[in-house]
C-alpha positions as CSV (number, residue, x, y, z in Angstrom):
1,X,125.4,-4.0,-40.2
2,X,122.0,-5.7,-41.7
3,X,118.8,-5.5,-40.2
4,X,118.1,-8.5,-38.4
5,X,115.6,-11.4,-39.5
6,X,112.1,-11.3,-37.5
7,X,112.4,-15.7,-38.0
8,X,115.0,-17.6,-37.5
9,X,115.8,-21.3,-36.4
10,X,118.5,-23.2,-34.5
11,X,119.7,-25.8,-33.0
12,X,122.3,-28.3,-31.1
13,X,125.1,-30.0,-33.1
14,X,123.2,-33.2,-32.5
15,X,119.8,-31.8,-33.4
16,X,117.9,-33.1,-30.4
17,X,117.3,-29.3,-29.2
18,X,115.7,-27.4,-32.3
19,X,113.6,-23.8,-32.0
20,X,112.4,-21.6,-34.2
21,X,112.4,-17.3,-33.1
22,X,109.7,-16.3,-34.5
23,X,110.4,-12.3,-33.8
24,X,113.6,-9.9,-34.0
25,X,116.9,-10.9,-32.3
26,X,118.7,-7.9,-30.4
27,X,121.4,-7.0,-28.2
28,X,124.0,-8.9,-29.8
29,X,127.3,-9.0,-27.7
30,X,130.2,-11.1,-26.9
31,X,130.4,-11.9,-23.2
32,X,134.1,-12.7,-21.6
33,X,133.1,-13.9,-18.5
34,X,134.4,-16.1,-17.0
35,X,131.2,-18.6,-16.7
36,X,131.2,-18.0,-20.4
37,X,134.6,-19.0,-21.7
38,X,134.2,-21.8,-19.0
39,X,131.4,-23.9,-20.5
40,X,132.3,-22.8,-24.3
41,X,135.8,-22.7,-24.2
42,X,136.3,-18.8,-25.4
43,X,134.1,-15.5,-24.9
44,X,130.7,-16.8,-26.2
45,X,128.4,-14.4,-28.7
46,X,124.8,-13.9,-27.9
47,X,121.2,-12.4,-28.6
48,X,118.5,-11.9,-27.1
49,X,115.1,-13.0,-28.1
50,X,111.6,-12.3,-26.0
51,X,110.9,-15.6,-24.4
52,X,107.3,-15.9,-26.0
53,X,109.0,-15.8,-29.2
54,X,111.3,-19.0,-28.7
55,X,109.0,-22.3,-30.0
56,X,110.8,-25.4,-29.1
57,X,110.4,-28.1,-32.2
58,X,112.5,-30.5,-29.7
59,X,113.9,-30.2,-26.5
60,X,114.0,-33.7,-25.3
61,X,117.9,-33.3,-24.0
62,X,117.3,-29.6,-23.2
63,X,119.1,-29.4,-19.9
64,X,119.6,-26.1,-17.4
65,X,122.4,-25.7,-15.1
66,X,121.9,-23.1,-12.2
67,X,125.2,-21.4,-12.8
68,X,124.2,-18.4,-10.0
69,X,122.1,-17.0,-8.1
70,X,120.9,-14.7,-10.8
71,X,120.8,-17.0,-14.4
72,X,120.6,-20.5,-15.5
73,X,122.6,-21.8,-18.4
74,X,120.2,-23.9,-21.3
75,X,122.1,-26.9,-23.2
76,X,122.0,-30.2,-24.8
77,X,122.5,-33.4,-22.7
78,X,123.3,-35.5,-25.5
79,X,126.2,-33.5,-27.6
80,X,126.8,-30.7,-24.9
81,X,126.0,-27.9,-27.4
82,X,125.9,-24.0,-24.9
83,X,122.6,-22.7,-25.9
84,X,121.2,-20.3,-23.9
85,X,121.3,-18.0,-20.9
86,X,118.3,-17.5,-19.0
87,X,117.7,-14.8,-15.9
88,X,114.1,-15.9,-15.8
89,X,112.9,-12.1,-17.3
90,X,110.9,-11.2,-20.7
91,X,113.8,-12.5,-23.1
92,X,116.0,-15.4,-23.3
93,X,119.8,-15.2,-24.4
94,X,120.5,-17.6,-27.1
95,X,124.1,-18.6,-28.3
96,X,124.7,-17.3,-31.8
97,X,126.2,-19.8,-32.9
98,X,123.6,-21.8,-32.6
99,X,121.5,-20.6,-35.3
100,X,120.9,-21.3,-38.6
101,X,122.3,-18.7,-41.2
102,X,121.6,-16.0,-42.3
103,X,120.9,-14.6,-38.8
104,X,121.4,-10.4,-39.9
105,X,123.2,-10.4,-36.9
106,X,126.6,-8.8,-35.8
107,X,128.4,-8.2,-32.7
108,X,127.7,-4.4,-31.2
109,X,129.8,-4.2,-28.0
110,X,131.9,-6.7,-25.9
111,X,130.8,-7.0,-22.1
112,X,132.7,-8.2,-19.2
113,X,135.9,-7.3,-20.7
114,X,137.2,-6.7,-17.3
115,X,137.3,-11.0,-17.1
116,X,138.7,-11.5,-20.6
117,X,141.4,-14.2,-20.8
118,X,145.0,-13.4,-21.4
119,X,145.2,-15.5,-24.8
120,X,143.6,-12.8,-26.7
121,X,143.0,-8.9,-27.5
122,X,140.2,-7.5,-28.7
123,X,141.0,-5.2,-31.6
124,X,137.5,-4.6,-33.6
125,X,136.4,-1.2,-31.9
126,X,133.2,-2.3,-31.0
127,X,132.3,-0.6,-27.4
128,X,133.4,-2.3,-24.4
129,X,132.2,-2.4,-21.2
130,X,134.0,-4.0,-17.4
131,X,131.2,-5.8,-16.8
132,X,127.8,-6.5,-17.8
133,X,126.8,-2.6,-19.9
134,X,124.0,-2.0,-18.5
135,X,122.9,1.2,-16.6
136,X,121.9,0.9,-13.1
């Protein structure tokens, strides 16, 4: 695993939402969830970022979806790019696949692997947890 890079940019397939992270990406996990493989169509990979790191260079389209009581999900009106997951706390989740490479990022643990669909196993040994990992 490679240290990851304190900048980094992304943005939508279209372009109209662009960022720059200007401060480490962590955390970086795949999410099965159900809300997840919903709006991308499989598990979706993501990290997190402190919110006062993410500079928007465009956001025009930038549109949030209240997708529970507890997050909001962030992406493009225009070409319906998945960006981001947002509880409204200190950091922001962004889609992986969203940025630009090289990130320095890989995958440390799967989460909600209690939702998983049926189509696929997950074979990498990464640590998995039933739901979301964290303590508490």
């Amino acid at each position: 695993m490679s240290a990851p890079i304190e900048r980094t940019s992304g943005r939508c397939l279209c372009g109209a939402v662009a960022f720059n992270v200007l401060g480490p990406l962590a955390d970086t996990h795949a999410c099965h969830c159900g809300q997840c493989r919903r709006q991308s169509g499989n598990y979706v990979v993501a990290a997190t970022a402190q919110r006062e790191d993410v500079h928007f260079l465009a956001q025009s389209t930038l549109k949030w979806f209240q997708s529970s009581k507890a997050a909001r999900r962030g992406f493009c009106g225009d070409c319906g790019s998945a960006m981001f997951w947002d509880d409204g706390g200190a950091t922001l989740s962004i889609n992986v696949g969203c940025l630009d490479a090289p990130t320095g990022l890989s995958v440390t643990a799967h989460i909600f692997v209690a939702d998983k669909g049926d189509y696929y196993e997950i074979t990498d040994g990464l640590e998995q947890f039933a739901g979301s990992g964290m303590a508490g």
